[in-house]
C-alpha positions in Angstrom: -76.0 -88.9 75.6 -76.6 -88.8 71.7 -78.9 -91.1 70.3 -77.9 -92.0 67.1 -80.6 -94.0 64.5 -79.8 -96.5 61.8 -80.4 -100.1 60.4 -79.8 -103.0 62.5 -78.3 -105.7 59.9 -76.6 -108.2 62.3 -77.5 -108.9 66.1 -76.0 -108.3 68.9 -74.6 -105.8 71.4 -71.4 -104.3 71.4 -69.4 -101.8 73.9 -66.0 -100.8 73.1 -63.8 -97.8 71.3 -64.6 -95.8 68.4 -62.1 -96.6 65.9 -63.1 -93.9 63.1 -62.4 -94.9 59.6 -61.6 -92.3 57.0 -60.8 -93.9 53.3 -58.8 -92.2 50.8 -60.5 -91.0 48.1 -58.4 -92.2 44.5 -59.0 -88.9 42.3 -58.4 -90.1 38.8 -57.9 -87.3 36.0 -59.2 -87.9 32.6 -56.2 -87.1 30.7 -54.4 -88.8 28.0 -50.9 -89.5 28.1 -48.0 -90.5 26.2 -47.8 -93.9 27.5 -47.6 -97.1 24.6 -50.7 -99.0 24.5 -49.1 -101.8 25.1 -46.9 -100.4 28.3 -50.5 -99.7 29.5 -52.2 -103.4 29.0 -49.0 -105.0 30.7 -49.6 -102.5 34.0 -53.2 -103.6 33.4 -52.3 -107.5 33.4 -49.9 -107.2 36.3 -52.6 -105.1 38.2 -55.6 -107.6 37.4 -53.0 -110.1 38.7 -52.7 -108.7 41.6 -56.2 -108.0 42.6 -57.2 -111.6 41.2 -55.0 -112.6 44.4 -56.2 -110.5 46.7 -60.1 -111.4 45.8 -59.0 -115.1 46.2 -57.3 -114.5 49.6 -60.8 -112.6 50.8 -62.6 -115.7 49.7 -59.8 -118.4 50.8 -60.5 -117.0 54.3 -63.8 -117.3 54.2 -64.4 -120.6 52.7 -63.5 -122.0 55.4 -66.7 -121.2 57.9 -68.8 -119.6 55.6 -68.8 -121.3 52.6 -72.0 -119.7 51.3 -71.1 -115.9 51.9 -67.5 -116.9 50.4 -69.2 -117.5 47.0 -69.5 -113.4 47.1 -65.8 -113.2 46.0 -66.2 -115.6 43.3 -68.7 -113.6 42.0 -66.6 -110.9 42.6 -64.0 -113.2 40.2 -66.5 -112.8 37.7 -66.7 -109.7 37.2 -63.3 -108.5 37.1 -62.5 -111.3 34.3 -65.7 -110.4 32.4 -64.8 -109.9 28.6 -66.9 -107.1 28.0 -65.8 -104.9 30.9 -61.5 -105.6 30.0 -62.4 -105.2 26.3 -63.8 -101.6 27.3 -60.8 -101.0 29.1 -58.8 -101.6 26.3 -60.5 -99.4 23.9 -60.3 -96.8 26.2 -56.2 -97.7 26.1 -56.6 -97.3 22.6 -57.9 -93.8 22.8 -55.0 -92.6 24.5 -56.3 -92.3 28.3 -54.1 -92.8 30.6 -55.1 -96.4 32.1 -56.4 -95.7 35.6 -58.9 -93.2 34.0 -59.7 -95.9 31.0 -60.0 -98.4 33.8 -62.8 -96.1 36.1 -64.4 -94.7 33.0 -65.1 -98.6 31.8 -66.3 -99.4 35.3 -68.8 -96.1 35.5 -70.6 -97.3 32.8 -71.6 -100.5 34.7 -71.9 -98.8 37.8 -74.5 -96.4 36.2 -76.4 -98.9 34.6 -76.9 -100.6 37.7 -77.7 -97.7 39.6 -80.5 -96.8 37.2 -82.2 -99.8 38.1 -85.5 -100.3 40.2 -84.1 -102.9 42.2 -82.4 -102.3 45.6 -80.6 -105.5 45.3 -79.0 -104.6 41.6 -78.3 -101.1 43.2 -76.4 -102.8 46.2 -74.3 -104.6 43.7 -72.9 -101.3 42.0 -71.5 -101.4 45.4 -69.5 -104.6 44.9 -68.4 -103.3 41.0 -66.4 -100.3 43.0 -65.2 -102.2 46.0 -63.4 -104.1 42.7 -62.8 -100.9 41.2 -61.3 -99.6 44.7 -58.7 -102.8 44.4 -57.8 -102.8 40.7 -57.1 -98.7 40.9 -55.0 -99.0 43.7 -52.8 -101.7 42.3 -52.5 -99.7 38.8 -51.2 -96.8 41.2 -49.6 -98.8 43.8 -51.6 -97.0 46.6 -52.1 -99.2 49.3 -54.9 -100.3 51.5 -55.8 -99.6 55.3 -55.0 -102.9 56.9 -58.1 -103.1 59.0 -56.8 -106.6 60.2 -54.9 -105.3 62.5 -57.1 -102.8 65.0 -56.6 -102.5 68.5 -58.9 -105.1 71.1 -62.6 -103.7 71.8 -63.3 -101.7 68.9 -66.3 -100.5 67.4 -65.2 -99.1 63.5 -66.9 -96.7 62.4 -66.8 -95.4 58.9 -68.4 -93.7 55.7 -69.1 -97.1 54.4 -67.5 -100.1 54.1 -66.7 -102.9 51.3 -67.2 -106.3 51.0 -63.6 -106.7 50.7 -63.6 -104.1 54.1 -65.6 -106.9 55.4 -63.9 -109.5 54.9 -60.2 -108.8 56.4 -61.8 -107.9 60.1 -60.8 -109.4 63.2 -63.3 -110.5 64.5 -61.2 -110.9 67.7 -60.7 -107.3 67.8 -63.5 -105.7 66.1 -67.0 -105.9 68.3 -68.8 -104.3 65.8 -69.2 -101.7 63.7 -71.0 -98.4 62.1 -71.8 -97.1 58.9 -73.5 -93.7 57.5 -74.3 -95.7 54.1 -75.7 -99.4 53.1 -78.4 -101.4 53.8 -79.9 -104.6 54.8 -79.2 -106.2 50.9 -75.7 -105.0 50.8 -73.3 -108.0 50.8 -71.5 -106.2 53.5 -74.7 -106.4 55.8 -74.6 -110.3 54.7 -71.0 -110.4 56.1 -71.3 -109.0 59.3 -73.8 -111.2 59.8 -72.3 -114.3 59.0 -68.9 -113.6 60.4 -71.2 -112.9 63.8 -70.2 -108.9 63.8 -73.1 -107.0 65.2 -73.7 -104.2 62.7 -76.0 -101.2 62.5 -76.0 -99.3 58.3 -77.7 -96.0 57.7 -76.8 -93.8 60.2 -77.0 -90.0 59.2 -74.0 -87.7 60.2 -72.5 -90.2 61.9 -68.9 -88.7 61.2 
């Protein structure tokens, strides 16, 4: 038997099947297209739409029984409708990039800027900036998401990482518990699991 290492971050003991969980990467190029502007910002408005409605769904379902860990979508609200970041989206419209790459290259900056910081906690969030990211991109390029709502009885998922939004949509009916190679304790995924009574162990190298 291989003993594997990693970060308990909610209790418990779980037995079941590895469910292995690969997400697609969304490669973005950086090059600028013939597209109006103004073609661009209604995609943009019809995609922030959607993932406005998706965010609210995540913390509709969660309100319910965990009322505190729910406010992580509204936070999550936030951010997507912050001025600053759409108004850096639409500059990079402006500039003639085609709108998923003016979309990820507005989000990178934020991303960076958190990363750079001392703080575990503000590094954690960078997470929750491209979990939205994740959303918004594959609305604007209509690619669509795992439904990890609907795994098979006894499983154990196992992936690279996962999101808040990840998080949020398991069954907790289904899903025992599960394993990641990335996060830690401060992640709002950690703080998930552990509301939503999922045992959960983060940080485990080469698990894949």
């Amino acid at each position: 038997m291989n003993t594997m290492n990693g970060v308990g971050v909610s209790k418990g003991i779980a037995i079941g099947a590895a469910r292995v969980y690969y997400k697609e990467k969304i490669e973005v190029n950086s090059g600028k297209d013939s597209v109006s502007p103004q073609d661009k910002e209604a995609i943009l408005e019809e995609s922030l739409k959607k993932t406005k409605e998706e965010i609210e769904s995540n913390y509709e379902s969660l309100k319910k029984t965990n009322q505190q860990e729910a406010e992580i979508f509204e936070a999550h609200l936030l951010i997507l409708e912050d001025p600053t970041l759409q108004e850096k989206i639409k500059e990079n419209i402006k500039s003639g990039y085609n709108l998923a790459y003016a979309v990820k290259s507005a989000f990178d900056g934020f991303v960076e800027t958190l990363k750079n910081l001392q703080s575990d906690y503000m590094k954690e969030r960078a997470q929750d900036l491209l979990d939205i990211l994740d959303s918004l991109l594959r609305n604007i390029l209509n690619k669509p998401k795992v439904d990890l709502s609907k795994l098979p009885a006894n499983s154990i998922l196992v992936a690279e990482d996962l999101t808040p939004s990840d998080t949020a949509t398991l069954d907790r009916k289904n899903v025992l518990g599960f394993i990641t190679e990335k996060g830690g304790p401060t992640s709002h995924t950690a703080i998930l699991a552990e509301a939503l009574g999922i045992p959960a162990v983060v940080g485990v190298k080469a698990l894949l």
